[in-house]
PDB file of N, CA, C and O in Angstrom, chain B, residues numbered from 101:
ATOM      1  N   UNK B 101     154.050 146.794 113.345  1.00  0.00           N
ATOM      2  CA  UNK B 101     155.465 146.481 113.334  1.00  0.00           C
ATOM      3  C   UNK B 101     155.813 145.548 114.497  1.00  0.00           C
ATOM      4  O   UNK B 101     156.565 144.586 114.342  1.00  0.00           O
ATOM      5  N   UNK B 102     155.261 145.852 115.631  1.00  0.00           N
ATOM      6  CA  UNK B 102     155.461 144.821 116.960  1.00  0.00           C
ATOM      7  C   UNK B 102     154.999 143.543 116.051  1.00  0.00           C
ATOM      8  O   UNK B 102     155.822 142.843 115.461  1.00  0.00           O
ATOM      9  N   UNK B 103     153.716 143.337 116.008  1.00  0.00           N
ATOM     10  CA  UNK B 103     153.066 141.935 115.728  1.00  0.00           C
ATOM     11  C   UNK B 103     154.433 140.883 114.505  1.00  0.00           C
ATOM     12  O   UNK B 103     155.013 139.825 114.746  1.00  0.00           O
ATOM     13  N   UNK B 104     154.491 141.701 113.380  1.00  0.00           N
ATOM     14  CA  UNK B 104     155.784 141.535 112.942  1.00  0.00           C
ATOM     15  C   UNK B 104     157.283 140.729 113.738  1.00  0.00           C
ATOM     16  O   UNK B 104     157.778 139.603 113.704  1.00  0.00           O
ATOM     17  N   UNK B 105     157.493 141.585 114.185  1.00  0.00           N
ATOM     18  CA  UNK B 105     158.767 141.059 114.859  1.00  0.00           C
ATOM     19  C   UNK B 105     158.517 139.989 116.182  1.00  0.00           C
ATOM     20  O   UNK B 105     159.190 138.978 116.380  1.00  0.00           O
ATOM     21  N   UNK B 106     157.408 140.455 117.014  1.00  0.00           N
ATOM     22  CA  UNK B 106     156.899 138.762 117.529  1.00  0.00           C
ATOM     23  C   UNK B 106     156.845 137.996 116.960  1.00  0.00           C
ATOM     24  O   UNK B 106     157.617 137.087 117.263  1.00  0.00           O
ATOM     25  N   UNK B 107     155.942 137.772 115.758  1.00  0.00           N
ATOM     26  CA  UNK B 107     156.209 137.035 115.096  1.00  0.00           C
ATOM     27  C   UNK B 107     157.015 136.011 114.355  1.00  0.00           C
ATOM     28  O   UNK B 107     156.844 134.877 113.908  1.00  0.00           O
ATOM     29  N   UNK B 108     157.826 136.772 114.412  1.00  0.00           N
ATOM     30  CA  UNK B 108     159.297 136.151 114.203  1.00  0.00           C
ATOM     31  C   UNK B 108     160.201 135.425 115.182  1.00  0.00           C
ATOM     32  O   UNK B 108     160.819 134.376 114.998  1.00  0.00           O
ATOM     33  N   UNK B 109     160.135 136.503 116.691  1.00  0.00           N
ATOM     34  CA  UNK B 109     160.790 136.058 117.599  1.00  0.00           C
ATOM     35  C   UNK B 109     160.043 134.644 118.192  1.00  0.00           C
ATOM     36  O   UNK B 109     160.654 133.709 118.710  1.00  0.00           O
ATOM     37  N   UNK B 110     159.252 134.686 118.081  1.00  0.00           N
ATOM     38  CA  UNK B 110     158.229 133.668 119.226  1.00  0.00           C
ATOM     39  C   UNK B 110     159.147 131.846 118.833  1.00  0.00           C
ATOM     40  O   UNK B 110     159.801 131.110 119.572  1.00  0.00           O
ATOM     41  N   UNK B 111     158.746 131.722 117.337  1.00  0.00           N
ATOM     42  CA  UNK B 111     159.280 130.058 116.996  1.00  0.00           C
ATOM     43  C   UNK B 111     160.593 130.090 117.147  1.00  0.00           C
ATOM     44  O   UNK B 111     161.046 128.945 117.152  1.00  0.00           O
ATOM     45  N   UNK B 112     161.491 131.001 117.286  1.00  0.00           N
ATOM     46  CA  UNK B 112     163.140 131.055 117.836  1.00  0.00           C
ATOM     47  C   UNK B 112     163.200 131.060 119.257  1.00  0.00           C
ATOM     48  O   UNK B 112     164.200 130.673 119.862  1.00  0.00           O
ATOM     49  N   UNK B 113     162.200 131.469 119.801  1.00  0.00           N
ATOM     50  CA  UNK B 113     162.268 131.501 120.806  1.00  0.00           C
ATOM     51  C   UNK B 113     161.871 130.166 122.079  1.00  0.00           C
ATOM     52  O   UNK B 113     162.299 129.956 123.214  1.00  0.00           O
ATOM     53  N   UNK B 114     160.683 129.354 121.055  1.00  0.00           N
ATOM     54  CA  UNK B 114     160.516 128.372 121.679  1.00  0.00           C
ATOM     55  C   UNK B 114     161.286 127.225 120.979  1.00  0.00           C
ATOM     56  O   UNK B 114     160.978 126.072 121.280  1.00  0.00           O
ATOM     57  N   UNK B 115     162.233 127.443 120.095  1.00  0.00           N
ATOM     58  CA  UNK B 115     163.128 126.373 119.555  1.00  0.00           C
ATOM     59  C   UNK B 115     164.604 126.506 120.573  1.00  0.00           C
ATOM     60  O   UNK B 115     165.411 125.635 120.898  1.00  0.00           O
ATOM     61  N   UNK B 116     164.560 127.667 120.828  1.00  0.00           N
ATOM     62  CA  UNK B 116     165.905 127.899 121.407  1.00  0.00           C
ATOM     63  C   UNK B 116     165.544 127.494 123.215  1.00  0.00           C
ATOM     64  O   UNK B 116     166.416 126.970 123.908  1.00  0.00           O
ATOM     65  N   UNK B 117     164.338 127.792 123.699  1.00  0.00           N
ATOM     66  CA  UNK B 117     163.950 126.886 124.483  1.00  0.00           C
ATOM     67  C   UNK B 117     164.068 125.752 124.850  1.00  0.00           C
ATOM     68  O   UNK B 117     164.498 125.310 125.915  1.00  0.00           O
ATOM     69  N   UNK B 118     163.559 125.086 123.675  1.00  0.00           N
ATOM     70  CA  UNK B 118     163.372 123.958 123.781  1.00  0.00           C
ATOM     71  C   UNK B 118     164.956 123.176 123.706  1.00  0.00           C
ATOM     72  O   UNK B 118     165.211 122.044 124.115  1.00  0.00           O
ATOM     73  N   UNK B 119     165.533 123.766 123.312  1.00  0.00           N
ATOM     74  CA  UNK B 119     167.451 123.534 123.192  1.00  0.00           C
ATOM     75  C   UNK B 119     168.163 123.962 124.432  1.00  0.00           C
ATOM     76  O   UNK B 119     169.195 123.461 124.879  1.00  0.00           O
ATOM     77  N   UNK B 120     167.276 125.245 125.076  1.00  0.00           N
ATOM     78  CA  UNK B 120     168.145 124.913 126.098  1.00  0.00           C
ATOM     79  C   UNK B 120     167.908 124.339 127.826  1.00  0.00           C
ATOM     80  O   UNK B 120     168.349 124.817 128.871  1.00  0.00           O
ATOM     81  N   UNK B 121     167.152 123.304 127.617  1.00  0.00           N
ATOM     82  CA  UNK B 121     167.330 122.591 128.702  1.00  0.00           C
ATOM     83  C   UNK B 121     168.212 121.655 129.172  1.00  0.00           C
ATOM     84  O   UNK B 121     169.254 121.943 128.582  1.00  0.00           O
ATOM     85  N   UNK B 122     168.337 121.119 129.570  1.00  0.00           N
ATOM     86  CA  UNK B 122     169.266 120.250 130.103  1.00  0.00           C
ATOM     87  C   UNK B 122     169.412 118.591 130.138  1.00  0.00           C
ATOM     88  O   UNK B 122     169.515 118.053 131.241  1.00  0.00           O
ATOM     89  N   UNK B 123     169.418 118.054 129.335  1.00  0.00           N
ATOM     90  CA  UNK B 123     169.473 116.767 128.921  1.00  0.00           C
ATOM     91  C   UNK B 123     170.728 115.856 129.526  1.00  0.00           C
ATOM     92  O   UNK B 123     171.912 116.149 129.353  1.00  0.00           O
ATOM     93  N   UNK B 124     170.303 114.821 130.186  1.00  0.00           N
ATOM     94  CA  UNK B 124     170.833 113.651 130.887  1.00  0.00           C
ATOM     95  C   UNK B 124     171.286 112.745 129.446  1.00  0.00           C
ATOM     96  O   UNK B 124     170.518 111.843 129.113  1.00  0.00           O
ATOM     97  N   UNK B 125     172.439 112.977 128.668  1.00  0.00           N
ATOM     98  CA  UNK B 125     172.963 112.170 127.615  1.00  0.00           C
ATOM     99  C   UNK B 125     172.981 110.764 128.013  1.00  0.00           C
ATOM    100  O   UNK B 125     172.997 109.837 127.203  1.00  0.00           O
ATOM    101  N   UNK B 126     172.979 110.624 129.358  1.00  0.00           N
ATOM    102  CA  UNK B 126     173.934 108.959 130.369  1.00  0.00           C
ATOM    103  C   UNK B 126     172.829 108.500 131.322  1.00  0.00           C
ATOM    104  O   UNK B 126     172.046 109.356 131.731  1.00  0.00           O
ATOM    105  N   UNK B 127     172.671 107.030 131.774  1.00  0.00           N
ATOM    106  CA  UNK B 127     172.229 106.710 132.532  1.00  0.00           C
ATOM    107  C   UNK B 127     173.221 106.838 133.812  1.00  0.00           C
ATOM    108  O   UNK B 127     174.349 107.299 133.990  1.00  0.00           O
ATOM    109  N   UNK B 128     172.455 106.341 134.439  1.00  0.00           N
ATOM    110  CA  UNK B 128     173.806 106.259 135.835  1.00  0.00           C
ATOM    111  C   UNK B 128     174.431 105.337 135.651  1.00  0.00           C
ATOM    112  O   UNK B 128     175.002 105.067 136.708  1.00  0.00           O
ATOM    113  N   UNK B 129     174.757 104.437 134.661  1.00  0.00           N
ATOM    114  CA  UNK B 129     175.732 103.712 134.474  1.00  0.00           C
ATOM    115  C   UNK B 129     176.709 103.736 133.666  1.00  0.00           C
ATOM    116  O   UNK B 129     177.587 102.875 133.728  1.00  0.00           O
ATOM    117  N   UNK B 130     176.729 104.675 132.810  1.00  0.00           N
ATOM    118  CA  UNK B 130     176.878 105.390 131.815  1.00  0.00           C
ATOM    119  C   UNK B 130     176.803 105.231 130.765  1.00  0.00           C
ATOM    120  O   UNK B 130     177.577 105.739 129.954  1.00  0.00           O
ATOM    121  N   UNK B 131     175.501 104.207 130.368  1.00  0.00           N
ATOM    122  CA  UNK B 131     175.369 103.864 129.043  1.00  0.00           C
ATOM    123  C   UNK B 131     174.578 105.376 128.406  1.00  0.00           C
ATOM    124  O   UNK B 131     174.211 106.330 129.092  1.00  0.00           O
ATOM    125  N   UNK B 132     174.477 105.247 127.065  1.00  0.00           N
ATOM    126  CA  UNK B 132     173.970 106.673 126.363  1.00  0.00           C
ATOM    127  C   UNK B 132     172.672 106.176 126.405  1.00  0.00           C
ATOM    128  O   UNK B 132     172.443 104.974 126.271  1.00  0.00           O
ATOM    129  N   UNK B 133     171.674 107.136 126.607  1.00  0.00           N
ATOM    130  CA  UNK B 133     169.873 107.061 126.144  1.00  0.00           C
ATOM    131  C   UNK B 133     170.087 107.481 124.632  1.00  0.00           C
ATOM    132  O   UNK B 133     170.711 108.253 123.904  1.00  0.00           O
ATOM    133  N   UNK B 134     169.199 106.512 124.645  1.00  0.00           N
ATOM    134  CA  UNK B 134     168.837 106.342 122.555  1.00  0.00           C
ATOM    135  C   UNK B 134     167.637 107.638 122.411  1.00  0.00           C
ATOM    136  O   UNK B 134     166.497 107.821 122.838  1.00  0.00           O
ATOM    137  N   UNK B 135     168.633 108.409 121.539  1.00  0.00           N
ATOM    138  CA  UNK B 135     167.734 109.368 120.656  1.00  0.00           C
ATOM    139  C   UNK B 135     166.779 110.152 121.541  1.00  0.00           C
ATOM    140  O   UNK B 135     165.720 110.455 120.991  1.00  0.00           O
ATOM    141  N   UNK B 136     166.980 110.638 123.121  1.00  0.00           N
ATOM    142  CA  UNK B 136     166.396 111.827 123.447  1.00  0.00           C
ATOM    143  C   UNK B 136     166.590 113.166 122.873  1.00  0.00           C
ATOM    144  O   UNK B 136     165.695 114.000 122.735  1.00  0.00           O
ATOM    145  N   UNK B 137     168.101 113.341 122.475  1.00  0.00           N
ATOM    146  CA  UNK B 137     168.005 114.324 121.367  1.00  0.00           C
ATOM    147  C   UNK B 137     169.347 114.231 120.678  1.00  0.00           C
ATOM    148  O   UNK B 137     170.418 114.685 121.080  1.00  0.00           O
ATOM    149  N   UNK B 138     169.050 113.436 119.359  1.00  0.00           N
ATOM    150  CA  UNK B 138     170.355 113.028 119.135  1.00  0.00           C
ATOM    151  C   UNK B 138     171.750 113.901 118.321  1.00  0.00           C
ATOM    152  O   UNK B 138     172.822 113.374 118.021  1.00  0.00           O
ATOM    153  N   UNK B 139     171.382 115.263 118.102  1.00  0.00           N
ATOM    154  CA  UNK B 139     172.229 116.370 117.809  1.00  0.00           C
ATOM    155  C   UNK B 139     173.017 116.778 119.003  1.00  0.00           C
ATOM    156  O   UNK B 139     173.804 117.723 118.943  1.00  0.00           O
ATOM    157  N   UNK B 140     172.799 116.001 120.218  1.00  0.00           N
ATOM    158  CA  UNK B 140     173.720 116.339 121.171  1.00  0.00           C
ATOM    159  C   UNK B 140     175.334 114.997 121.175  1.00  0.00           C
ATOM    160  O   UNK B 140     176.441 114.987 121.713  1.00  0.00           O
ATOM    161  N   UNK B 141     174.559 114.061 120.243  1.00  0.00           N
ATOM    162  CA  UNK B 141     175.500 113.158 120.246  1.00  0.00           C
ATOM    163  C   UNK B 141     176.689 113.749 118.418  1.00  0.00           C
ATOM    164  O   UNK B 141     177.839 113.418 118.129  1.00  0.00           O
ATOM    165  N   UNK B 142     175.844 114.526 117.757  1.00  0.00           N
ATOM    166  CA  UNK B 142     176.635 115.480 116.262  1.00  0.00           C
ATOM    167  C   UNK B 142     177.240 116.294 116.613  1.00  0.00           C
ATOM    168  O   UNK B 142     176.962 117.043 117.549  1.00  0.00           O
ATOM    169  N   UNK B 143     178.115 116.317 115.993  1.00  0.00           N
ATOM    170  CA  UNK B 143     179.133 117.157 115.878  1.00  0.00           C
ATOM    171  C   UNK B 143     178.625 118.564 114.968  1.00  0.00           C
ATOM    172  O   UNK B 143     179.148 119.676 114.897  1.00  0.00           O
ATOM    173  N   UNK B 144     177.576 118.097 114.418  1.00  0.00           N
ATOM    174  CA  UNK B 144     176.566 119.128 113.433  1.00  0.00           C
ATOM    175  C   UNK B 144     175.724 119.403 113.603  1.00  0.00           C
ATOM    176  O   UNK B 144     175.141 120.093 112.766  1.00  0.00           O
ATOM    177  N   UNK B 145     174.987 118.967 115.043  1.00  0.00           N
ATOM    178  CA  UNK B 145     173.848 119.165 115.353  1.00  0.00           C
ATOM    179  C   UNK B 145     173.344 120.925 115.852  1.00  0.00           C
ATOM    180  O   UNK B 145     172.166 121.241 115.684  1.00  0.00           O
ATOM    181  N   UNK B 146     174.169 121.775 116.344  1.00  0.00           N
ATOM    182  CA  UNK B 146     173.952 122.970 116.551  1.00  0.00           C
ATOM    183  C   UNK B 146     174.036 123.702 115.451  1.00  0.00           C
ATOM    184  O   UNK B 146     173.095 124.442 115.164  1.00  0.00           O
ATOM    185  N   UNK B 147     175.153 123.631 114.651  1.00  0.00           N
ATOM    186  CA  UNK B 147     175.429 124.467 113.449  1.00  0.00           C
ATOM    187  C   UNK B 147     173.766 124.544 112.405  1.00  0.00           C
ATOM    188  O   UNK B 147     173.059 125.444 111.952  1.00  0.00           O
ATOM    189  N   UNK B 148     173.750 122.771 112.412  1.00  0.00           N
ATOM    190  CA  UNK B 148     172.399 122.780 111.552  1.00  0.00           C
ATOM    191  C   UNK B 148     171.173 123.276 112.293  1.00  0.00           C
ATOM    192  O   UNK B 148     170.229 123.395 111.511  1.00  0.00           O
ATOM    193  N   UNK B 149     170.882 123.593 113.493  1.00  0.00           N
ATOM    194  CA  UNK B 149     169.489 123.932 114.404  1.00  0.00           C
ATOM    195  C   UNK B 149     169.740 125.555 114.000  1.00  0.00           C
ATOM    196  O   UNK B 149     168.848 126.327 113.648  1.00  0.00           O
ATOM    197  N   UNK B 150     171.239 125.895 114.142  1.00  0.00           N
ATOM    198  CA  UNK B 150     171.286 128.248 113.318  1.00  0.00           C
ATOM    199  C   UNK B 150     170.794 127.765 112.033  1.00  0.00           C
ATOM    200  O   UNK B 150     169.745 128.378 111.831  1.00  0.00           O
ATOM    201  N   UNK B 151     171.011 127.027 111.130  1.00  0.00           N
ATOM    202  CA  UNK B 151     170.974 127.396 110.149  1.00  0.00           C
ATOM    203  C   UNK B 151     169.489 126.855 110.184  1.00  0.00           C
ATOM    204  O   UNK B 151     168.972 127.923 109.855  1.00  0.00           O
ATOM    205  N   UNK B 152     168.519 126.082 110.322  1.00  0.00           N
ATOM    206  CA  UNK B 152     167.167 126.276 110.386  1.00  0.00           C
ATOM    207  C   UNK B 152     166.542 127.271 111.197  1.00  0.00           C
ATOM    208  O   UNK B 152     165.416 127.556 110.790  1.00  0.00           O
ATOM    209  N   UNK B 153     166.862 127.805 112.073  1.00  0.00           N
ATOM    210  CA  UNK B 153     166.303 128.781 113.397  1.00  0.00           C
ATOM    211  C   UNK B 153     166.411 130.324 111.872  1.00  0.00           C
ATOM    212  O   UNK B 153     165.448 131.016 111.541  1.00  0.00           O
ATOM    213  N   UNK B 154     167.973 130.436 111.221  1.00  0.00           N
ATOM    214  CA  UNK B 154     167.353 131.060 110.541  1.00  0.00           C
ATOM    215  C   UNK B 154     167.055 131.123 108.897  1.00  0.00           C
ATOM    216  O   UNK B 154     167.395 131.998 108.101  1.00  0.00           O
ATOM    217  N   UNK B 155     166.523 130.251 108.732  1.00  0.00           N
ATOM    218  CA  UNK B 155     165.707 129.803 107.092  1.00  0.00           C
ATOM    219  C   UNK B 155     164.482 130.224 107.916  1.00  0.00           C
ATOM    220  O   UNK B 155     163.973 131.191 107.349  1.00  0.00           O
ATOM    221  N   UNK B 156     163.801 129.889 109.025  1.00  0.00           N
ATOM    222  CA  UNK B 156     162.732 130.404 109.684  1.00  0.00           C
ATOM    223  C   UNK B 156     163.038 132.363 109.542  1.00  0.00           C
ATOM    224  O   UNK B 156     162.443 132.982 108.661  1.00  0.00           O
ATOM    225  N   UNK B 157     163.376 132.620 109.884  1.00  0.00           N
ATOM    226  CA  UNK B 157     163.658 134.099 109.675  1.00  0.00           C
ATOM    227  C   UNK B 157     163.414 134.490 108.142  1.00  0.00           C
ATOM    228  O   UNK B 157     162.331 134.814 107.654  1.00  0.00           O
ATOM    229  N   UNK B 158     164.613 134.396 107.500  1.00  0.00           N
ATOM    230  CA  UNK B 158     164.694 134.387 106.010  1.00  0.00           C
ATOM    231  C   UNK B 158     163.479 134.404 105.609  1.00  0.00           C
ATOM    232  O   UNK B 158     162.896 135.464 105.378  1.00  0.00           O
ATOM    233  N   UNK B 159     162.820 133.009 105.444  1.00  0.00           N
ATOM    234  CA  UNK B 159     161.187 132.773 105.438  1.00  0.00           C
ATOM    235  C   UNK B 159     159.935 133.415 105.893  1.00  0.00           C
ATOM    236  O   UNK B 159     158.800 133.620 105.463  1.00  0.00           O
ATOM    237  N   UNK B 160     160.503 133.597 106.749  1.00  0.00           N
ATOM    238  CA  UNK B 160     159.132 134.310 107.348  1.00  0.00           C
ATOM    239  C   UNK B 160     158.683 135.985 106.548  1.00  0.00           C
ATOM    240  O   UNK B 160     157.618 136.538 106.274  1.00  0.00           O
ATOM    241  N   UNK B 161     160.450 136.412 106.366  1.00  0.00           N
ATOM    242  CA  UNK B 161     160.517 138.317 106.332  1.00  0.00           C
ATOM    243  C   UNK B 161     160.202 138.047 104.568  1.00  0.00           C
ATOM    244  O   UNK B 161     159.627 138.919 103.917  1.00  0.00           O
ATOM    245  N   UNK B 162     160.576 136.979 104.048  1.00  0.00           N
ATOM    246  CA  UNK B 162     160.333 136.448 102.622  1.00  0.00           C
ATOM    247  C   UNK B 162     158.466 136.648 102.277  1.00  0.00           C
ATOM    248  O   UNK B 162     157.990 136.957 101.185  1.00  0.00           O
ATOM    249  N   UNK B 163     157.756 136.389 103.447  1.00  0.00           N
ATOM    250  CA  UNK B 163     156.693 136.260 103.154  1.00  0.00           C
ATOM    251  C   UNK B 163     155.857 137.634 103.687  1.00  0.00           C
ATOM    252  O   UNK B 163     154.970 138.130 102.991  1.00  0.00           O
ATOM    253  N   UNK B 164     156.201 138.131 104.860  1.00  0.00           N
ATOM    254  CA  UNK B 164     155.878 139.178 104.984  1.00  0.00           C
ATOM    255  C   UNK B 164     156.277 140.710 103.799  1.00  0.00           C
ATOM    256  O   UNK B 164     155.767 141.829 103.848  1.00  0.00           O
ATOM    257  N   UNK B 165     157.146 140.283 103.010  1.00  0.00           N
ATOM    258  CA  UNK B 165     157.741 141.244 102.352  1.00  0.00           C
ATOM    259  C   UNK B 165     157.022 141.080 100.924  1.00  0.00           C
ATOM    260  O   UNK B 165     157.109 141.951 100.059  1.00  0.00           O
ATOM    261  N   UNK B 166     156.088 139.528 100.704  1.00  0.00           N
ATOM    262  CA  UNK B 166     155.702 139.308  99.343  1.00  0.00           C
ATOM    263  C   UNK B 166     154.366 139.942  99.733  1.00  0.00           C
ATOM    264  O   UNK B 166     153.801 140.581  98.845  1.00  0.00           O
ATOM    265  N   UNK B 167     153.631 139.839 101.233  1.00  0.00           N
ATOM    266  CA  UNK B 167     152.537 139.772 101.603  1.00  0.00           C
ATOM    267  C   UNK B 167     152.300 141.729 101.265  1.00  0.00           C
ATOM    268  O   UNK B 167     151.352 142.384 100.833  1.00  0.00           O
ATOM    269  N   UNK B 168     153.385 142.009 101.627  1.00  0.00           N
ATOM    270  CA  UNK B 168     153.567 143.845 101.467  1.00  0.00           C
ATOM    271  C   UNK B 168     153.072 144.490 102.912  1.00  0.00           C
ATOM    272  O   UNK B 168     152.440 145.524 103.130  1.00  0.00           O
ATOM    273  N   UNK B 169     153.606 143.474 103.827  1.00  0.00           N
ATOM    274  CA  UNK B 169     153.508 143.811 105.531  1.00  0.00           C
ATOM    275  C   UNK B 169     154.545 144.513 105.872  1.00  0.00           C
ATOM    276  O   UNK B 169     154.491 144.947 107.023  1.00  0.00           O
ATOM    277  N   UNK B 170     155.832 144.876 105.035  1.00  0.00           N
ATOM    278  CA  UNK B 170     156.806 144.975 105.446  1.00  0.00           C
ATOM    279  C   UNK B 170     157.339 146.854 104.611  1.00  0.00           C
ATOM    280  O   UNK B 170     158.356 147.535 104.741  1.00  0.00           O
ATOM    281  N   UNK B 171     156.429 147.000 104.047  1.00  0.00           N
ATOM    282  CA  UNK B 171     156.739 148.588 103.530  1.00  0.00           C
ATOM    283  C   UNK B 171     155.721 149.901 104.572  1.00  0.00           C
ATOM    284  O   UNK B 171     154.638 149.918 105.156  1.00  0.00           O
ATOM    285  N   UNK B 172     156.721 150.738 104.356  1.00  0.00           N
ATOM    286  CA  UNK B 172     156.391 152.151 105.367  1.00  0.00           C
ATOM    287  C   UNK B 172     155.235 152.888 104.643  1.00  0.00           C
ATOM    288  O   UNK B 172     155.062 154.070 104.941  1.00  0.00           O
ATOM    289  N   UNK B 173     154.120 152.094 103.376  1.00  0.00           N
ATOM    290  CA  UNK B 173     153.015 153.151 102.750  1.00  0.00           C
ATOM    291  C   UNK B 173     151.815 152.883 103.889  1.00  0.00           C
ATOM    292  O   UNK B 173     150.747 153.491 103.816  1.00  0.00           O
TER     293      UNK B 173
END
């Protein structure tokens, strides 16, 4: 059941990582840097990173549940 739910947590975990560092949008002059991560420049860019962070979930318990990893026999 652990291996399970690591499983799961680990790629949310290094996606949500990887989201939350800290990105310099501006030079010091304040022009924008092209495409270091350009969902910071969307207005949709977070909404759409939940809704993949969880299709990863969905997916995963989808496959563990076809695999029959996921019943108490």
């Amino acid at each position: 059941v652990l291996t399970i739910i690591s499983s799961i947590f680990i790629p949310l975990s290094f996606v949500v990582g990887l989201y939350g560092m800290n990105f310099q949008p501006e030079d010091q002059h304040g022009h924008r840097l092209p495409l270091n991560m350009p969902e910071l420049y969307s207005p949709l860019g977070y909404p759409v990173l939940l809704a993949v962070l969880g299709l990863i979930v969905v997916g995963q318990l989808f496959y563990f549940w076809r695999k029959g990893w996921l019943s108490s026999d």
